[in-house]
MIZAKOL-360718 format. One record per residue (C-alpha): residue number from 1; x, z, y. Coordinates in steps of 0.001 Angstrom, whole numbers. Each point is the difference from the previous one (the first is absolute). Example, Ala and Ser with C-alpha at 12.3 -4.5 7.8 and 13.67 -1.06 7.14 Angstrom:
<site 1; <12300; 7800; -4500>>;
<site 2; <1370; -660; 3440>>;
This chain:
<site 1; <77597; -48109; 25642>>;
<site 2; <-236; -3067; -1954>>;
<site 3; <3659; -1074; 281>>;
<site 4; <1088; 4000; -1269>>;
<site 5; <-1949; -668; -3095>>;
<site 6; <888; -3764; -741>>;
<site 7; <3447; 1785; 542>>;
<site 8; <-306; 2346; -2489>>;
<site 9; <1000; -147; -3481>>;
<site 10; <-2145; 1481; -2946>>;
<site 11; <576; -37; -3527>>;
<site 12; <-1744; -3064; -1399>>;
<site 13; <-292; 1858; -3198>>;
<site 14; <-1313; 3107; 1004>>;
<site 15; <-2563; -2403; 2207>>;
<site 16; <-731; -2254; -3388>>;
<site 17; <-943; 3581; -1723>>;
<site 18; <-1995; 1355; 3019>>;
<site 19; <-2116; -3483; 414>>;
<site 20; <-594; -471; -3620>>;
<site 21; <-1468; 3963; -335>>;
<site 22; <-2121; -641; 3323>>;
<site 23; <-1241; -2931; -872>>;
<site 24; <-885; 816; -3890>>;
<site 25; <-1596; 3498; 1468>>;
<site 26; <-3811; 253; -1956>>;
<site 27; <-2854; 318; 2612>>;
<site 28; <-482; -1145; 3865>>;
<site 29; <2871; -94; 2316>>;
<site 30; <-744; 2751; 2620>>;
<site 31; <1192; -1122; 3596>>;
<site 32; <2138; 3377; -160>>;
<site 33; <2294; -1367; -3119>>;
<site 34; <652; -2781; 1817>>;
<site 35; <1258; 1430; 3035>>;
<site 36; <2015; 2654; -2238>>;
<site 37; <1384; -3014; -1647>>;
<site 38; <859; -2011; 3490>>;
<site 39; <1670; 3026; 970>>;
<site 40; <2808; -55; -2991>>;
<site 41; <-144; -4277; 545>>;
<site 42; <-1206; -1437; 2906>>;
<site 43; <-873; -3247; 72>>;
<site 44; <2819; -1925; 1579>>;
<site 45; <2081; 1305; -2698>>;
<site 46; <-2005; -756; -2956>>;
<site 47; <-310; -3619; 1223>>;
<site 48; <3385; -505; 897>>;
<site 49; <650; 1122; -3789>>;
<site 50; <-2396; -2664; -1211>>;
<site 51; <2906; -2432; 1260>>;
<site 52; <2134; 1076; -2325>>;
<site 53; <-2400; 940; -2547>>;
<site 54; <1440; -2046; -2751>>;
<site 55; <3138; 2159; 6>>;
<site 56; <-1791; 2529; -1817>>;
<site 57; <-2543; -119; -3111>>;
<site 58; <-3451; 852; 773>>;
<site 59; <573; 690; 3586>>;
<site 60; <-2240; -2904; 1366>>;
<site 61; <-3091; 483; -2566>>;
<site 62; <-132; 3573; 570>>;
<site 63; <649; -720; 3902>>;
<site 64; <-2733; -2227; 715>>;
<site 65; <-2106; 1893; -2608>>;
<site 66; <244; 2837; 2251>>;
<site 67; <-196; -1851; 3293>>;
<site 68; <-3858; -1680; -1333>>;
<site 69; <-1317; 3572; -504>>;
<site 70; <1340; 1054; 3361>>;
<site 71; <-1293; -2818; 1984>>;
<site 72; <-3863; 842; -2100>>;
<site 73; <-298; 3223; 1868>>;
<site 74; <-859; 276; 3955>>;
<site 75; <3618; 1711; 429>>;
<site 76; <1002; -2976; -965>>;
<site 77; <-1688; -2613; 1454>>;
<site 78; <317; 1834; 3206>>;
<site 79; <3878; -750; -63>>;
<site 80; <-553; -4336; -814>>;
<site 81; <-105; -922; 4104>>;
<site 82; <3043; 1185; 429>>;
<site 83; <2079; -1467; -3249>>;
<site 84; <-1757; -3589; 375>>;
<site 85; <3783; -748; 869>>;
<site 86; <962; 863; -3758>>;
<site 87; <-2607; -1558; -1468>>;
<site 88; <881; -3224; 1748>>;
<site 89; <3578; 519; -2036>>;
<site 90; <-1547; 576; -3056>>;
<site 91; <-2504; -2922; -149>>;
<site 92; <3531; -1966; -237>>;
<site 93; <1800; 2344; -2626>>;
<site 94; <1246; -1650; -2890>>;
<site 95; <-1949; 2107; -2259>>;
<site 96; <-3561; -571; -1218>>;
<site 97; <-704; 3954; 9>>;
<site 98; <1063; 222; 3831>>;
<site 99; <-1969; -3186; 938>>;
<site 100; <-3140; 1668; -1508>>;
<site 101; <326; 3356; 1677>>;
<site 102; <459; -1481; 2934>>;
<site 103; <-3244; -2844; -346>>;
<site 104; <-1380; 3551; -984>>;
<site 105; <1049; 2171; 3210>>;
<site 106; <-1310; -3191; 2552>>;
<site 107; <-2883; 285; -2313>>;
<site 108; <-913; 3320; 351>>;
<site 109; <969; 234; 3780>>;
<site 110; <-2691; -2656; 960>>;
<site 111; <-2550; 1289; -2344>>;
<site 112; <253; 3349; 1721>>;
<site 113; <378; -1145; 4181>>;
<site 114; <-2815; -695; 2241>>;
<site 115; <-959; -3136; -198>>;
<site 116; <-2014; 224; 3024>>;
<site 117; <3161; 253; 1607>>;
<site 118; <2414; -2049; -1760>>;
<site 119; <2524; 2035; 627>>;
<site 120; <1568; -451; -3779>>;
<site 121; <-18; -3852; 696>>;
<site 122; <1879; 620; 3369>>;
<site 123; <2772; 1927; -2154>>;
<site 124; <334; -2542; -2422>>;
<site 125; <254; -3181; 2806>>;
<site 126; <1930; 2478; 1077>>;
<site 127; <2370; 427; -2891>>;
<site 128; <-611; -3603; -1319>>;
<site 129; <-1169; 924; -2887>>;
<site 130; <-2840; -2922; -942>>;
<site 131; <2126; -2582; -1028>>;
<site 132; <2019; 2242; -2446>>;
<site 133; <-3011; 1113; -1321>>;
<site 134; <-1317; -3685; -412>>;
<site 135; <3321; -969; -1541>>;
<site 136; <-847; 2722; -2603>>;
<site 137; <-3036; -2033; -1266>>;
<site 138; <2218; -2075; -1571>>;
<site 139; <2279; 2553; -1810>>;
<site 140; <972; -832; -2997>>;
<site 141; <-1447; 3736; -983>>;
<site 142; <-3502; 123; -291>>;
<site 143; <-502; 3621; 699>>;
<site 144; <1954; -1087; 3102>>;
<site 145; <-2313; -2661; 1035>>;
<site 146; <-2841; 2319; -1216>>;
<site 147; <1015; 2603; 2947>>;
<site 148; <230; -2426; 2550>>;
<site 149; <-3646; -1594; -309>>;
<site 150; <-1042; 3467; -153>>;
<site 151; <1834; 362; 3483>>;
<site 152; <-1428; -2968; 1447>>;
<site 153; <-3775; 729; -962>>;
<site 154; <437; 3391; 1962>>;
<site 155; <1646; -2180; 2700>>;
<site 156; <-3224; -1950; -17>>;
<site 157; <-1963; 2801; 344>>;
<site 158; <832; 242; 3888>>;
<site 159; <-1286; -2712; 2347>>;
<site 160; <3771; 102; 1809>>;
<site 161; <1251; 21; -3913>>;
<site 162; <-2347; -3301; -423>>;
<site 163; <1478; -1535; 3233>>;
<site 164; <3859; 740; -953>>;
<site 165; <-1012; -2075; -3755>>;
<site 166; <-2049; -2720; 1345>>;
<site 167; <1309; -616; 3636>>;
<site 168; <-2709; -2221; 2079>>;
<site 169; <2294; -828; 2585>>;
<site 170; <1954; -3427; 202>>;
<site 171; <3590; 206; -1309>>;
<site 172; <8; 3742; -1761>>;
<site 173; <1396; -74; -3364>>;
<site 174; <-2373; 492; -3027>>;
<site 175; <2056; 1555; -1710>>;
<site 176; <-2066; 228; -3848>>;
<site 177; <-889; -4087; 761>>;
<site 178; <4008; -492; 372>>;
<site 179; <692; 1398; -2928>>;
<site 180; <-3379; -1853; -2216>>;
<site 181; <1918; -3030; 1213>>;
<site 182; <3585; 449; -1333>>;
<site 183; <-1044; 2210; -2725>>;
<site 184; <-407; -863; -3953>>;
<site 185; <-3188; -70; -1605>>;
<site 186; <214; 3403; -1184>>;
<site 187; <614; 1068; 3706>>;
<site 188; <-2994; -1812; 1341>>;
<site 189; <-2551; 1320; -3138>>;
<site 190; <1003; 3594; 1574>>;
<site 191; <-446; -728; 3318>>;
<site 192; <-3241; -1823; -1091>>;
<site 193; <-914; 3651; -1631>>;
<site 194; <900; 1748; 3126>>;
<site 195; <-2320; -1966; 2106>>;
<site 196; <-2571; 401; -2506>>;
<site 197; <-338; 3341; -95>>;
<site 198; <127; 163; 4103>>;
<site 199; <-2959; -2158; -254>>;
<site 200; <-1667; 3264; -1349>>;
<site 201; <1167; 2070; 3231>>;
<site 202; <-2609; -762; 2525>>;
<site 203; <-1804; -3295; 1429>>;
<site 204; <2790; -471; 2757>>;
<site 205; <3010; 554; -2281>>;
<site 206; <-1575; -2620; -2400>>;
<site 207; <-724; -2588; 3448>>;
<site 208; <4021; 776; 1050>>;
<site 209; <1026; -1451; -3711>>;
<site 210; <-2176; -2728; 83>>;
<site 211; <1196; -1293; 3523>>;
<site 212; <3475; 537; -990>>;
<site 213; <-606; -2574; -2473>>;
<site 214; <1684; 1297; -2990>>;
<site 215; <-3419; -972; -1973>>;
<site 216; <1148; -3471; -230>>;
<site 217; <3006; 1563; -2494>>;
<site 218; <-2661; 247; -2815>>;
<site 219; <-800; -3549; 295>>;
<site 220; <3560; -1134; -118>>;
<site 221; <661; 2246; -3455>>;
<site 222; <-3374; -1557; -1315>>;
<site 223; <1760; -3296; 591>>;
<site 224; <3286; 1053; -1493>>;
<site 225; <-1272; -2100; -3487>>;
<site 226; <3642; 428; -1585>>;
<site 227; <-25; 4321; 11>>;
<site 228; <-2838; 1188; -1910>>;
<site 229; <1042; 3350; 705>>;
<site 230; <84; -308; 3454>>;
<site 231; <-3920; -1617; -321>>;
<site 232; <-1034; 2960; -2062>>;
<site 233; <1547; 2712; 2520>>;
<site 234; <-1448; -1863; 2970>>;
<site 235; <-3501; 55; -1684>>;
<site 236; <603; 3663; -1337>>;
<site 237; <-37; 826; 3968>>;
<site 238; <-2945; -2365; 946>>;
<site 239; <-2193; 2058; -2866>>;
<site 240; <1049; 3460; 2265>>;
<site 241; <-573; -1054; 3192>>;
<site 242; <-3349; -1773; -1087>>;
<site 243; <-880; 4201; -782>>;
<site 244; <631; 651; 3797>>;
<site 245; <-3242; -516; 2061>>;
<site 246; <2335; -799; 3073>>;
<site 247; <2000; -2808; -2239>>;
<site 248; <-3224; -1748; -1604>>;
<site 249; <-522; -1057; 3524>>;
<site 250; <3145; -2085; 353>>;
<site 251; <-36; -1125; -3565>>;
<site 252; <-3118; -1702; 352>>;
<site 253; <1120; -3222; 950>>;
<site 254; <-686; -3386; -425>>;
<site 255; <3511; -851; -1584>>;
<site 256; <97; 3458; -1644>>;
<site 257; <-3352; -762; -1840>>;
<site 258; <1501; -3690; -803>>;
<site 259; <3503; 1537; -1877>>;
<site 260; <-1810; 2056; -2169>>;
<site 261; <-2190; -2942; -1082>>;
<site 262; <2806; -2045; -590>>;
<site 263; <1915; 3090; -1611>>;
<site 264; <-3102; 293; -2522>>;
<site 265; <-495; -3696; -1037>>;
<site 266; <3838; -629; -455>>;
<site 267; <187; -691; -3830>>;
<site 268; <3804; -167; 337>>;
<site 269; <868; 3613; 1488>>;
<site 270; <74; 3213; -2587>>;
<site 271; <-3413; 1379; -818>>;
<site 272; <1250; 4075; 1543>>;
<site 273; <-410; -2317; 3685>>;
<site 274; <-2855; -1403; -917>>;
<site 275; <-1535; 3175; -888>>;
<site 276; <1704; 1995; 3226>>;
<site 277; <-1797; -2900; 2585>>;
<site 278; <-3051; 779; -1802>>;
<site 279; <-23; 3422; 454>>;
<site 280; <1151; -48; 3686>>;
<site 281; <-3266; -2745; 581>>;
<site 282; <-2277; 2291; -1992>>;
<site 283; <1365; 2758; 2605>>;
<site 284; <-737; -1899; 3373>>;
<site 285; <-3509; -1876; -1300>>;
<site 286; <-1001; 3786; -1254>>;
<site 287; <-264; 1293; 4113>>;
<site 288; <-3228; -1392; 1593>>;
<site 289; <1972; -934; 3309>>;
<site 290; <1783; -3124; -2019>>;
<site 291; <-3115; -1365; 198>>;
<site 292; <-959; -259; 3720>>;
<site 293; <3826; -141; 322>>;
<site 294; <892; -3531; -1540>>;
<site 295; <-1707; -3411; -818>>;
<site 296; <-2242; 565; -3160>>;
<site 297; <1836; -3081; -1004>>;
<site 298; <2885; 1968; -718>>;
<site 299; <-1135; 2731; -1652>>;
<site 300; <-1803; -2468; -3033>>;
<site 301; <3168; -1719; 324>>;
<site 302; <1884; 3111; -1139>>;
<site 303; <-3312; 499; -2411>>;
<site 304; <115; -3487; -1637>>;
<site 305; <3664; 531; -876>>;
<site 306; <-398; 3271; -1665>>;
<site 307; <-2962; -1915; -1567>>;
<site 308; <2386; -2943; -1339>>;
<site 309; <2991; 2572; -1224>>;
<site 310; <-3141; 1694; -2233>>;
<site 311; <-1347; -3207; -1631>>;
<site 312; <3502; -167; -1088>>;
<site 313; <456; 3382; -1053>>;
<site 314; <-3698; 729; -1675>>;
<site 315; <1191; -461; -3331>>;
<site 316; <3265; 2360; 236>>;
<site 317; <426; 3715; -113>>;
<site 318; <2694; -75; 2604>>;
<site 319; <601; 2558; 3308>>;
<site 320; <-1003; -2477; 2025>>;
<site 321; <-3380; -905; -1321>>;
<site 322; <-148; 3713; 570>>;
<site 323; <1294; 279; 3462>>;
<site 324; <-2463; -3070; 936>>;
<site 325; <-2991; 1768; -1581>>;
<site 326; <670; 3133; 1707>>;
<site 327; <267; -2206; 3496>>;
<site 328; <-3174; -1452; -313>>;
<site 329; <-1384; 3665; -405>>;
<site 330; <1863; 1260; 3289>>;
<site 331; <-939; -3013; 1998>>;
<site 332; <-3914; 160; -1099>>;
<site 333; <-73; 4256; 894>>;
<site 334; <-961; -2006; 3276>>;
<site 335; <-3285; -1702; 776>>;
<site 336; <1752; -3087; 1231>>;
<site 337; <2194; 25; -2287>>;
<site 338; <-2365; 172; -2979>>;
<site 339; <-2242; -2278; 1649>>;
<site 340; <3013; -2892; 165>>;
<site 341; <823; 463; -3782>>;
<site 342; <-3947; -696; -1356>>;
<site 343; <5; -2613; 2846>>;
<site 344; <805; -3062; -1797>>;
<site 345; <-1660; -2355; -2710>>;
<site 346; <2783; 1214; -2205>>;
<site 347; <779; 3478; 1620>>;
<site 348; <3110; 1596; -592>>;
<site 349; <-1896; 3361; -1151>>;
<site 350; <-327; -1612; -3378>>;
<site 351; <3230; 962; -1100>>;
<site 352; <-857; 3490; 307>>;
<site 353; <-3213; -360; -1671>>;
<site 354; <1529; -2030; -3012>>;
<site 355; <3183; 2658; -159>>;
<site 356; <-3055; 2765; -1129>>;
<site 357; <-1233; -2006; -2890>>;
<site 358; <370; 2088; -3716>>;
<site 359; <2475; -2467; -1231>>;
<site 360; <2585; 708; 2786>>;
<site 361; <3186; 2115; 354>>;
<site 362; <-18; 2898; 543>>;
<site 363; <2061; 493; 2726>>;
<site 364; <-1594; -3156; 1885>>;
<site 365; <-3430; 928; -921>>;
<site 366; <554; 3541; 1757>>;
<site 367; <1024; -1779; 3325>>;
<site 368; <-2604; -2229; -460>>;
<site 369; <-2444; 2798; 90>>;
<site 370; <1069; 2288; 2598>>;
<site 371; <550; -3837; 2483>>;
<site 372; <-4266; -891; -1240>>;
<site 373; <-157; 4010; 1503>>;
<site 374; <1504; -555; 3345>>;
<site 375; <-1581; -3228; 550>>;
<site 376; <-3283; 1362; -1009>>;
<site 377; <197; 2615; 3011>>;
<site 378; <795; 3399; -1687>>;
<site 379; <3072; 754; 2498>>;
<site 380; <-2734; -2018; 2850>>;
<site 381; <-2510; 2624; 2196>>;
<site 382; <-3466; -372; -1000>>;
<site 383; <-1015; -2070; 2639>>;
<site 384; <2714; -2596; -1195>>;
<site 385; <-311; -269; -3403>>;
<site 386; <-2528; -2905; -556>>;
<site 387; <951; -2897; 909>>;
<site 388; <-990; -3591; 1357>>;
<site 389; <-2697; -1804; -2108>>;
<site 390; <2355; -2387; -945>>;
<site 391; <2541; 2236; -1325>>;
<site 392; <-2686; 2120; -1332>>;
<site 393; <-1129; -2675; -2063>>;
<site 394; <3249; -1215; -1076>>;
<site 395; <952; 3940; -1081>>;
<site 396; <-3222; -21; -2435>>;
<site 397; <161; -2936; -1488>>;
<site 398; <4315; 389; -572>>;
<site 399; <-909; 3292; -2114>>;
<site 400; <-3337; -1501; -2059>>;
<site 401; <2136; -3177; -916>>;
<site 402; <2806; 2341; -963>>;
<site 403; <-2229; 1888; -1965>>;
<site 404; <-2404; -2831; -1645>>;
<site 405; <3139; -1661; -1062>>;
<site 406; <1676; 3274; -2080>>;
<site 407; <-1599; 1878; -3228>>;
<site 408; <-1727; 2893; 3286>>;
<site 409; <-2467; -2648; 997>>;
<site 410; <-1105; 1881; 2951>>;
<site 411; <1692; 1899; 2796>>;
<site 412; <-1113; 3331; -1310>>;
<site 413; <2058; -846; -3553>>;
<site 414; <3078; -879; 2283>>;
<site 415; <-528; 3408; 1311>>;
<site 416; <-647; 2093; -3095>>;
<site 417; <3112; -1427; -1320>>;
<site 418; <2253; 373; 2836>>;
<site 419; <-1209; 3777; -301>>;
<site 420; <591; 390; -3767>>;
<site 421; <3936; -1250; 383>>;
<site 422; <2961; 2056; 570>>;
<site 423; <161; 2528; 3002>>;
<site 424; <1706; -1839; 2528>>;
<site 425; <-2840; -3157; -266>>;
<site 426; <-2686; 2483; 123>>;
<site 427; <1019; 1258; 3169>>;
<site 428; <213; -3461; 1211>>;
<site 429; <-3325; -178; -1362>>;
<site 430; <-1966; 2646; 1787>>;
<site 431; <1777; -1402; 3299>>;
<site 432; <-1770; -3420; -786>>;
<site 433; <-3183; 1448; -791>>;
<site 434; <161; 1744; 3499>>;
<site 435; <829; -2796; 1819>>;
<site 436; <-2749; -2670; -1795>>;
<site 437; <-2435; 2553; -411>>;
<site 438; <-1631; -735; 3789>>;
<site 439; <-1142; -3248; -1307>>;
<site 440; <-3357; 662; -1655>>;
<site 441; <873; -2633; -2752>>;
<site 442; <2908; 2359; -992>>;
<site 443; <-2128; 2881; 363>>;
<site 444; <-2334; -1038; -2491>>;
<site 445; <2475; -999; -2409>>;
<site 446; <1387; 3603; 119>>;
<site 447; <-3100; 1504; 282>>;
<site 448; <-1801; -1644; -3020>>;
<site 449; <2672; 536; -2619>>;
<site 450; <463; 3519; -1166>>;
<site 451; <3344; 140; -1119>>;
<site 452; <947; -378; 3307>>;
<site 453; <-1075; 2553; 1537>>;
<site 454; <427; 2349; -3056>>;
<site 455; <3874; -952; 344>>;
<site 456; <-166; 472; 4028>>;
<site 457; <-1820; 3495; -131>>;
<site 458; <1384; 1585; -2254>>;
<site 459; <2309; 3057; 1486>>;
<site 460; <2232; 186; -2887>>;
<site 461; <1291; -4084; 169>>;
<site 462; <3049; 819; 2102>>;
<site 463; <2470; 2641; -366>>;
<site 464; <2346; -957; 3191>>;
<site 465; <-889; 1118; 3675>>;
<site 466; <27; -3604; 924>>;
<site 467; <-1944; -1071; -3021>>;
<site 468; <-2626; 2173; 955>>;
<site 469; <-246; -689; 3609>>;
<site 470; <-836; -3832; -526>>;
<site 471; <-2195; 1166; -2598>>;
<site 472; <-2074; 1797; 2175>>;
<site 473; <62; -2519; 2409>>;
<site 474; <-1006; -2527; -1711>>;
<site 475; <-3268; 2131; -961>>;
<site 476; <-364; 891; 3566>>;
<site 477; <76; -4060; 581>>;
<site 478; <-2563; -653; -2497>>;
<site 479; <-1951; 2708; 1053>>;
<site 480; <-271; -1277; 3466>>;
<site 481; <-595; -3539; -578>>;
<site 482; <-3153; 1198; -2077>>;
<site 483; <-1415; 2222; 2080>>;
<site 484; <154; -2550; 2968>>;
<site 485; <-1036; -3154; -2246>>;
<site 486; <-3550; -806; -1102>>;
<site 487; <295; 1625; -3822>>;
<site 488; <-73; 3631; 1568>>;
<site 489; <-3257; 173; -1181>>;
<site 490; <-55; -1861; -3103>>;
<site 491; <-606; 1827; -3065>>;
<site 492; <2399; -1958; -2071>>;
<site 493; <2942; 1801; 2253>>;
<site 494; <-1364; 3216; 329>>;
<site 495; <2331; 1372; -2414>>;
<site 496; <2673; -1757; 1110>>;
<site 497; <-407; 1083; 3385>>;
<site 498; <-23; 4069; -1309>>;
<site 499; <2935; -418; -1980>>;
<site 500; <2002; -1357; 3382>>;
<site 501; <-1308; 2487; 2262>>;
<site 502; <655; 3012; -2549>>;
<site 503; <3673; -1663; -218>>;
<site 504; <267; -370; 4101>>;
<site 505; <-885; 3483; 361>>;
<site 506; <2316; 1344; -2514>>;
<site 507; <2942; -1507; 1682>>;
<site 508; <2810; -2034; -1448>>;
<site 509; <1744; 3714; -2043>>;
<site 510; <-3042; 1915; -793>>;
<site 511; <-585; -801; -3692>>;
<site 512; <-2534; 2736; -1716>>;
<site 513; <-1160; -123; -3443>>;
<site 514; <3149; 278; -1593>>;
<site 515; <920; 3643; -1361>>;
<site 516; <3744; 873; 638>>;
<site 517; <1676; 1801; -2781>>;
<site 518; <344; 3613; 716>>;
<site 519; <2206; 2915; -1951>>;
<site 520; <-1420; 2296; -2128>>;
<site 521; <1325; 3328; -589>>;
<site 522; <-396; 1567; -3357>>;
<site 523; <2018; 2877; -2265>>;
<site 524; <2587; -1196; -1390>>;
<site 525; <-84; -10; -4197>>;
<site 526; <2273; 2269; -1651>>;
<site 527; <714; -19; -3641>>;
């Protein structure tokens, strides 16, 4: 049947015409069109025309156009097992277009077998179809080399699939560690990306990568000192698979932890590296299980040089004073984490603490504020926001100095001026406020200046959803903090403690007492 249509001749014209109007047809593609379609062109034909494609203008893009909204439907797919054969062909065309549709078809057929089974990765050992599809990772097309990580992450997705990539027994070729080897540094950043985001697939996928040993990869790139580029893209794919829960595991390493030290106190390499180790440290030392995970040692090592980089830094406006404020912040939303950074005689949380004094910029005293927020618990559960003694200590007596040294002279000035500046500090603000407001020093210092709480209860402060949401939580904050602390029941607060409860009960968008305009209908004047 096959041979009578590969036999058969068809108009490649009238085919160009027909693929371009089925493929540019407006809506869903019914299982029914297709088969109406198959049944002018089958199959064999169409991709024996794609040989021969360039003979005619347009054929191809409307071709394979047509072919990726065929193989979308369950018609279609249902047709892949047994044309495996012709994708093998086109994985080796000499035409970007064909080499994608065919990534595409391999794609779509594993993404759409039992994996249970494995019967789509018995056709393709079958058809010998990995190590095109590997080779296709380093296509000089990126949409090509898009399709075929896409194909190997639904490979992955099968435990046969997993075995066929990362073979455990002695002598079996690896194919994607082959190709890492004798590939540019372009061709291993991809592959790098590819095993990054199977690290997200499950826990086993992420143990078959990191016995395979293609981990060691991002240490060679961070050692490649003469391609910046090739630095930057390796620690581009460190900072996503430090978001997977499966690759934090195998990041946290001793010599993992040491390279991003190094990376950070380097003087000599471009600031946009600096600031990209920074953030992927901030990343692992923000997950509580870094710290049962690695030698404490390691972590304030990481710490100290983010610490060093700032005293640098604290009297720029740069990104990366930015980026390093903003790390501090992620790394203290944990009780470890905020514990190691008000640990020291000098602690590292001072930065954050200086970078929301009045006389700073704007852009660095807005980190500054929402980092003295995280590490003062307001992303923390209740039970976790207070801290060590030590750390509690250091916390107070960071924001008094702060404060006795500027024109606020108290914490509560600090506040009431944070509160009084443009929208995106005050936000900031009533984040801080939530966070401190635990502490019964803070407490009072809110509590026993008006303007404060005028500014914090008030319903018609914020006009933005979000505005009003921290809003009310910071009044539901304040509110709590009194009722459970010892001034409940002093008179002085008594007021205070109506206004917040009328403002917690109102909620964060009900704000009465202002009359909206309404129309008023009257006969019109004539003359």
């Amino acid at each position: 049947m096959d041979a009578q249509y590969m036999e058969a001749s068809v108009d490649p014209a009238l085919l160009a015409a027909a693929a371009s109007n089925f493929a540019s047809y407006p809506g869903p593609t019914s299982d029914v069109a297709v088969k109406e379609f198959l049944d002018q062109f089958s199959l064999p034909v169409i991709f024996s025309t794609l040989e021969s494609a360039n003979d005619v203008p347009g054929l191809e893009s409307s071709v394979v156009a047509c072919l990726e909204r065929i193989f979308k439907t369950s018609y279609g797919v249902s047709l892949l097992p047994h044309y495996m054969p012709y994708a093998k062909v086109g994985l080796k065309a000499n035409s970007p277009l064909t080499r994608r549709l065919a990534c595409k078809a391999v794609s779509r057929f594993l993404e759409n077998t039992d994996k249970d089974e494995g019967s789509g990765v018995q056709t393709m050992v079958e058809n010998d179809i990995l190590p095109s599809i590997i080779v296709c990772l380093a296509d000089g097309d990126e949409s090509v080399a898009g399709a075929a990580a896409e194909a190997v992450e639904n490979l992955a997705k099968s435990t046969r699939g997993l075995e066929l990539l990362f073979p455990s027994k002695a002598g079996d070729v690896m194919h994607l560690k082959e190709l890492a080897m004798s590939g540019s540094s372009l061709v291993r950043i991809r592959i790098l990306a590819t095993i990054a985001a199977l690290f997200g697939i499950s826990s086993d996928t992420a143990a078959a990568v990191y016995r395979s040993g293609l981990l060691s990869m991002f240490e060679q790139e961070l050692n490649n000192t003469s391609d910046m580029l090739a630095i930057l893209n390796a620690l581009e794919v460190l900072y996503e698979l430090a978001a997977s829960p499966n690759g934090v595991k195998y990041l946290l390493t001793k010599n993992m932890l040491q390279r991003l030290a190094s990376t950070i106190s380097n003087s000599s390499v471009d600031s946009i590296l600096r600031s990209r180790a920074i953030m992927i440290s901030a990343r692992l030392l923000s997950l509580d299980i870094v710290y049962s995970a690695v030698d404490e040692l390691d972590v304030k090592n990481v710490i100290q040089a983010i610490d060093m980089d700032l005293e640098v830094l604290k009297s720029t406006e740069s990104d990366e004073h930015e980026v390093a404020l903003n790390a501090l912040g992620q790394i203290g939303m944990v009780k470890m984490g905020a514990e190691l950074l008000l640990g020291n005689t000098c602690p590292t949380a001072r930065h954050v603490v200086n970078a929301v004094s009045p006389h700073q910029w704007r852009n660095i005293k807005l980190a500054g504020t929402h980092a003295l927020a995280s590490i003062s618990g307001i992303e923390r559960t209740q039970s976790t926001i207070l801290l060590n003694d030590q750390a509690e200590s250091c916390l107070r007596n960071l924001i008094y100095t702060l404060a006795g040294n500027s024109s606020k002279l108290s914490p509560s000035g600090l506040f009431l001026s944070l509160l009084q500046q443009e929208p995106e500090i005050r936000l900031a603000a009533y984040r801080l406020i939530a966070g401190l407001v635990t502490r019964s020093w803070c407490l009072w210092e809110v509590c026993s200046k008006p303007d404060i709480v005028n500014l914090v209860t008030d319903p018609h402060a914020e006009t933005t959803k979000e505005g009003m949401e921290l809003r009310h939580s910071c009044c539901v904050a304040i509110n709590n903090s009194l009722m459970a602390s010892d001034y409940r029941n002093d008179a002085a607060f008594s007021q205070v403690a109506e206004k917040l409860q009328v403002a917690v009960r109102n909620g964060p968008y009900l704000a009465k007492g202002r009359t909206e305009a309404k129309p008023i209908v009257i006969t019109q004047e004539r003359f």
